[in-house]
C-alpha positions as a LaTeX table, in Angstrom:
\begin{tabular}{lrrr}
\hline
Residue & $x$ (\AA) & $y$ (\AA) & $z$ (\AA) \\
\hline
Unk1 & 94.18 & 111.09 & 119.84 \\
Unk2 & 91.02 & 112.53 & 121.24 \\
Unk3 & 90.65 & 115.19 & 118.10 \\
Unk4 & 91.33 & 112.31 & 115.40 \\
Unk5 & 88.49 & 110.16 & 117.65 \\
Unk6 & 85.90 & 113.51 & 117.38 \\
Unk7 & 86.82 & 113.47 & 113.88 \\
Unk8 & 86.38 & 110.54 & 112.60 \\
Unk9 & 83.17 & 110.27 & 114.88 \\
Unk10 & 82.07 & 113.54 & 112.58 \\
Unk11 & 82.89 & 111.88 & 109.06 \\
Unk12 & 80.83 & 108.48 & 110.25 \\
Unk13 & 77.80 & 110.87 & 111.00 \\
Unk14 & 78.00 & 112.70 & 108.13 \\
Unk15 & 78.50 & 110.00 & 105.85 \\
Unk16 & 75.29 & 108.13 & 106.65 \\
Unk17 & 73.58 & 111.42 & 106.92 \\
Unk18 & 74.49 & 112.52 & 103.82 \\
Unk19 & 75.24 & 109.51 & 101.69 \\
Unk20 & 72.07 & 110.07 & 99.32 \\
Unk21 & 71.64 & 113.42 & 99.33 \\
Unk22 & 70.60 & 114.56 & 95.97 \\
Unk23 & 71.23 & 118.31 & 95.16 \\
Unk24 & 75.22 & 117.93 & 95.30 \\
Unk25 & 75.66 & 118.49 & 98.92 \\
Unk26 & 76.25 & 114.83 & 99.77 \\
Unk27 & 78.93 & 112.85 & 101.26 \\
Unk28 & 81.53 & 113.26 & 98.19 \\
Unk29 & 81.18 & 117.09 & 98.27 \\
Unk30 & 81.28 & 117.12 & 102.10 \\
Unk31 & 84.69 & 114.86 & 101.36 \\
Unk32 & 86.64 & 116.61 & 98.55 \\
Unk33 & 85.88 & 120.17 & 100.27 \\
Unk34 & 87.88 & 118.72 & 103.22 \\
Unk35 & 90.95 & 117.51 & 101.00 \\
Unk36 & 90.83 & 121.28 & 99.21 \\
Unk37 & 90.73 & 122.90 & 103.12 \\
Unk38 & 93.35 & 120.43 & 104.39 \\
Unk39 & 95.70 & 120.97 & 101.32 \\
Unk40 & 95.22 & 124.90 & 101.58 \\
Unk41 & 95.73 & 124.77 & 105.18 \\
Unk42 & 99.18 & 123.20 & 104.58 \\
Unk43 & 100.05 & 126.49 & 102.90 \\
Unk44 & 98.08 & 128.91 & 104.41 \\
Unk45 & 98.57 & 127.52 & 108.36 \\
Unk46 & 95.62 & 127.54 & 111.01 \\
Unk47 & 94.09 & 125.01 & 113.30 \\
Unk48 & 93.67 & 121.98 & 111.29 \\
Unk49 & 90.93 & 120.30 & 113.90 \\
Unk50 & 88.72 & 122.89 & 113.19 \\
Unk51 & 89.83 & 123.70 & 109.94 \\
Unk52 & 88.65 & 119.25 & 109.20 \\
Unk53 & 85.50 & 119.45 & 111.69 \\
Unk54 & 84.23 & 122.83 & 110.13 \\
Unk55 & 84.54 & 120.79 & 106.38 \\
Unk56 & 82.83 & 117.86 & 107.70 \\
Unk57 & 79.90 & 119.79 & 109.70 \\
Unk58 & 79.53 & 122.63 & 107.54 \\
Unk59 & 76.49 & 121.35 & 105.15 \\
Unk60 & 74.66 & 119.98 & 107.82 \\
Unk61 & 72.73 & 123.41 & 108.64 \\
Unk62 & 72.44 & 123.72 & 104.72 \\
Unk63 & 68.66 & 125.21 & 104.07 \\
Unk64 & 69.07 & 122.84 & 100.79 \\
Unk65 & 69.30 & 119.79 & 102.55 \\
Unk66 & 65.76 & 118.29 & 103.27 \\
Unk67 & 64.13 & 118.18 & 106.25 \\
Unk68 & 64.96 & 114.67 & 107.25 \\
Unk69 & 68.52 & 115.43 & 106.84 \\
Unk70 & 69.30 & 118.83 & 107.44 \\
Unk71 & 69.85 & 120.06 & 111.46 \\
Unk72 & 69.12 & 123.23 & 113.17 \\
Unk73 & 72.42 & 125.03 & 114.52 \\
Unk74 & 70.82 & 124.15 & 117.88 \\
Unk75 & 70.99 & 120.52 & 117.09 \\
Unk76 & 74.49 & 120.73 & 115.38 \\
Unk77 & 76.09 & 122.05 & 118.35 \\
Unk78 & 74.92 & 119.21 & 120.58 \\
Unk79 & 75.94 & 116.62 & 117.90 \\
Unk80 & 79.22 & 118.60 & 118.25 \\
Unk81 & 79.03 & 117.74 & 121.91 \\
Unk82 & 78.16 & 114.07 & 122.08 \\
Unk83 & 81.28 & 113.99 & 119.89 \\
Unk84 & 83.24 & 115.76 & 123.39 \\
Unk85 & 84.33 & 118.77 & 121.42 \\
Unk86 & 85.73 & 121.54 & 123.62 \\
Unk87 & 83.07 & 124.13 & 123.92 \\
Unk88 & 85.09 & 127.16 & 122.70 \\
Unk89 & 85.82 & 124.77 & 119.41 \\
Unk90 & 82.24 & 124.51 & 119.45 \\
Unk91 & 81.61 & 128.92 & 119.60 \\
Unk92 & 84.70 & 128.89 & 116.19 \\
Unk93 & 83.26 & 125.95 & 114.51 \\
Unk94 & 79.70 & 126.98 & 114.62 \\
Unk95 & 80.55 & 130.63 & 113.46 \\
Unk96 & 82.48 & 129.75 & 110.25 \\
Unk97 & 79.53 & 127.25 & 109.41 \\
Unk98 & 76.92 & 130.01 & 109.65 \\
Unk99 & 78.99 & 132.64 & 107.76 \\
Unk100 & 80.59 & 130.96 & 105.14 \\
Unk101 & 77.91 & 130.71 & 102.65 \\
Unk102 & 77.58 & 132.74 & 98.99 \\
Unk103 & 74.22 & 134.76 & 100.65 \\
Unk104 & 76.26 & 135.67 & 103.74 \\
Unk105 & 78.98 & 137.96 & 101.55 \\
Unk106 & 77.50 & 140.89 & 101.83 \\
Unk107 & 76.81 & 141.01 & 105.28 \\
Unk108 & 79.76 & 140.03 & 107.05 \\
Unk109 & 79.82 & 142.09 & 110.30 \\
Unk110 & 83.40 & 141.29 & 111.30 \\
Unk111 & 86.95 & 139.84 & 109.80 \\
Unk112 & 86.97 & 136.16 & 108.97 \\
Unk113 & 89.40 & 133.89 & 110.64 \\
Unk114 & 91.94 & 131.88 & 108.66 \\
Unk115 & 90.15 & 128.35 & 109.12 \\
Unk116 & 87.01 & 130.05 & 108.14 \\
Unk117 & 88.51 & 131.46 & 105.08 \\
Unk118 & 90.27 & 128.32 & 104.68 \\
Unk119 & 86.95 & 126.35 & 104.39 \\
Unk120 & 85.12 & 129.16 & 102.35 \\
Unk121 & 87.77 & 128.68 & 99.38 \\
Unk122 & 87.59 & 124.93 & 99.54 \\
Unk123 & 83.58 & 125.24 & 99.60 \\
Unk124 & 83.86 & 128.13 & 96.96 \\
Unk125 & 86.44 & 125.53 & 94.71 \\
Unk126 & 84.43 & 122.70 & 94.86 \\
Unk127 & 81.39 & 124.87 & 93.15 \\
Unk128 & 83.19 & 125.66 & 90.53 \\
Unk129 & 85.34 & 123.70 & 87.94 \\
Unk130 & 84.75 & 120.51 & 86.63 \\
Unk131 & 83.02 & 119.41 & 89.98 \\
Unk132 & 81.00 & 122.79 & 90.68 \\
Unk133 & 79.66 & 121.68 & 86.54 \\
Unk134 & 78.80 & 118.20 & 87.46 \\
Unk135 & 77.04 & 119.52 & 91.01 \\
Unk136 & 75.00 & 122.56 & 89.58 \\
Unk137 & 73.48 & 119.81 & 87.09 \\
Unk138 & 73.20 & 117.70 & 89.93 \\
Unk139 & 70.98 & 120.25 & 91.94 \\
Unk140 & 69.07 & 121.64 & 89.33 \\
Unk141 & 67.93 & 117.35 & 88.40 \\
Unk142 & 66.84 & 117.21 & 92.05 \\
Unk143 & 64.98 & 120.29 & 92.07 \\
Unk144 & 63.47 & 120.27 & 88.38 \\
Unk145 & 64.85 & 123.17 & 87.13 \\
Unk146 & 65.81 & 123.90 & 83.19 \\
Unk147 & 69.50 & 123.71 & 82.05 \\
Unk148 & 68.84 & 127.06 & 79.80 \\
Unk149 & 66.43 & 129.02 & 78.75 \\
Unk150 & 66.20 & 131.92 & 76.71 \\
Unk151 & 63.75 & 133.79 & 79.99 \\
Unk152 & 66.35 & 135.79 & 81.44 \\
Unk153 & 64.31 & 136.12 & 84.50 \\
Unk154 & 63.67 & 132.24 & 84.90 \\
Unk155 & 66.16 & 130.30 & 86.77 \\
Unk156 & 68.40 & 127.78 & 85.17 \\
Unk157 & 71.82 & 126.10 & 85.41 \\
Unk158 & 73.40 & 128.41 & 83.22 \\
Unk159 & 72.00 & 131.41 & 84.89 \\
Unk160 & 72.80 & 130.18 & 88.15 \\
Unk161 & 76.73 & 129.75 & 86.33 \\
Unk162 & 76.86 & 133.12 & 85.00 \\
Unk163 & 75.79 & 135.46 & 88.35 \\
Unk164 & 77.04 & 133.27 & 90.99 \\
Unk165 & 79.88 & 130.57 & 89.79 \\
Unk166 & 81.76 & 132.71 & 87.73 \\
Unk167 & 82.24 & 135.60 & 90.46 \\
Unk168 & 83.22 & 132.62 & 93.02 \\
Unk169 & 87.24 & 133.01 & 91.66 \\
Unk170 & 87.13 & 136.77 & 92.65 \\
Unk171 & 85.82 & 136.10 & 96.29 \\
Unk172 & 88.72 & 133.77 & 97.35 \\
Unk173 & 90.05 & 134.83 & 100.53 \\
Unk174 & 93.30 & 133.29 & 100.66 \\
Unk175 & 96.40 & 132.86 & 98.01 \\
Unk176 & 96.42 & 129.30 & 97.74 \\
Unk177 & 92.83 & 129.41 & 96.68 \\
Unk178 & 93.32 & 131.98 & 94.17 \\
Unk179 & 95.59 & 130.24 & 92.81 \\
Unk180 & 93.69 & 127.07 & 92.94 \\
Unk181 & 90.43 & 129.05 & 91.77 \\
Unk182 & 92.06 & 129.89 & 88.77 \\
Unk183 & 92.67 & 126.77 & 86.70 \\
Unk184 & 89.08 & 126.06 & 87.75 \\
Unk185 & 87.18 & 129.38 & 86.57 \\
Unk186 & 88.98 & 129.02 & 83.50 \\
Unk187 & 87.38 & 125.49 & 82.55 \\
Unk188 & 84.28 & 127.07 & 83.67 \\
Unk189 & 84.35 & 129.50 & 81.44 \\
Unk190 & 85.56 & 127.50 & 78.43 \\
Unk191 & 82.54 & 125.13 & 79.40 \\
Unk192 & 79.69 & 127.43 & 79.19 \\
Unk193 & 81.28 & 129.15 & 76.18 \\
Unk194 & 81.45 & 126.05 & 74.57 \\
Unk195 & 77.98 & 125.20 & 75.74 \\
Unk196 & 75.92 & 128.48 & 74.90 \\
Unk197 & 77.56 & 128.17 & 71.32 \\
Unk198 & 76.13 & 124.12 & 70.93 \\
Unk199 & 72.69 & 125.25 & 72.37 \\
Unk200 & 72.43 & 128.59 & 69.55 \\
Unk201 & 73.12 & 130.84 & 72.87 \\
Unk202 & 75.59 & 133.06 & 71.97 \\
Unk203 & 75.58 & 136.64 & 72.28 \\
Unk204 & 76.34 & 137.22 & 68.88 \\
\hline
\end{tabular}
């Protein structure tokens, strides 16, 4: 009773702190990336408390959020205590919030824990796919940037598709998301094919 009190105490706060966020990482993501981890969970096992508090908290630290919304890890882990979460919850759920991002995959220092690769696959799943299309579009609206363009040094949506999104399917930690990743990467890649050829941006 306590845990489902902390947690829906977490999805409140993020809710209203997130509710207009503009680049993609708002309420809905924050929401269908902890269906994904719950559902994966169910196969892969782990902690579901921190498996659902690491999904809800996890953007909250996100250096894409603006200022007025985004927290330090300092001020995350006291939100994390107002909401009476056990402190060594606190230690687990703070490390797979700080480690789970794209940047941080090369310099993982130690193995990840099953609810943290849990809630890296259902962050990873809900980049890519029909949702990770409508999101990148999403963030590159809020922060001006050019669907295409034929600078391969400039940054654009389909850039940012090509040498991050598409490599997201390899990087899944667990089988469920593998499996799920699949069916995803697959529209992906249909998707930009099928875009590159409407926009005259085919290799050919």
């Amino acid at each position: 009773m306590k845990q489902l009190k902390q947690l829906e105490a977490a999805a409140s706060f993020v809710s209203n702190k997130l509710k207009c966020e503009p680049t993609g990482h708002d309420a809905a993501h924050i929401d269908r990336v902890r269906l994904l981890a719950v559902n994966i969970a169910a196969q892969e096992g782990g902690s579901l408390f921190i498996i659902e508090m690491a999904a809800f908290v996890h953007d909250l630290i996100d250096e894409k959020l603006s200022n007025e919304r985004k927290l330090s890890t300092h001020q995350l882990k006291q939100q994390l205590l107002l909401w009476e979460v056990d402190a060594r919850d606190i230690r687990y759920i703070i490390d797979i919030v700080t480690t789970m991002s794209f940047r941080h995959r090369h310099v993982q220092h130690k193995p990840i824990t099953l609810e943290g690769a849990i809630v890296q696959d259902a962050d990873r799943l809900d980049a890519i796919g029909a949702s990770g299309i409508a999101r990148v579009f999403t963030y590159a609206g809020a922060k001006g940037e050019p669907h295409y363009t034929k600078d391969l040094h400039e940054g654009s949506v389909l850039k940012h598709m090509e040498e991050k999104l598409l490599k997201l399917k390899d990087l899944m930690n667990t089988h469920t998301g593998k499996q799920l990743a699949d069916e995803r990467h697959k529209f992906m890649c249909l998707f930009i094919k099928t875009w590159k050829e409407e926009c005259g941006l085919t290799d050919e």
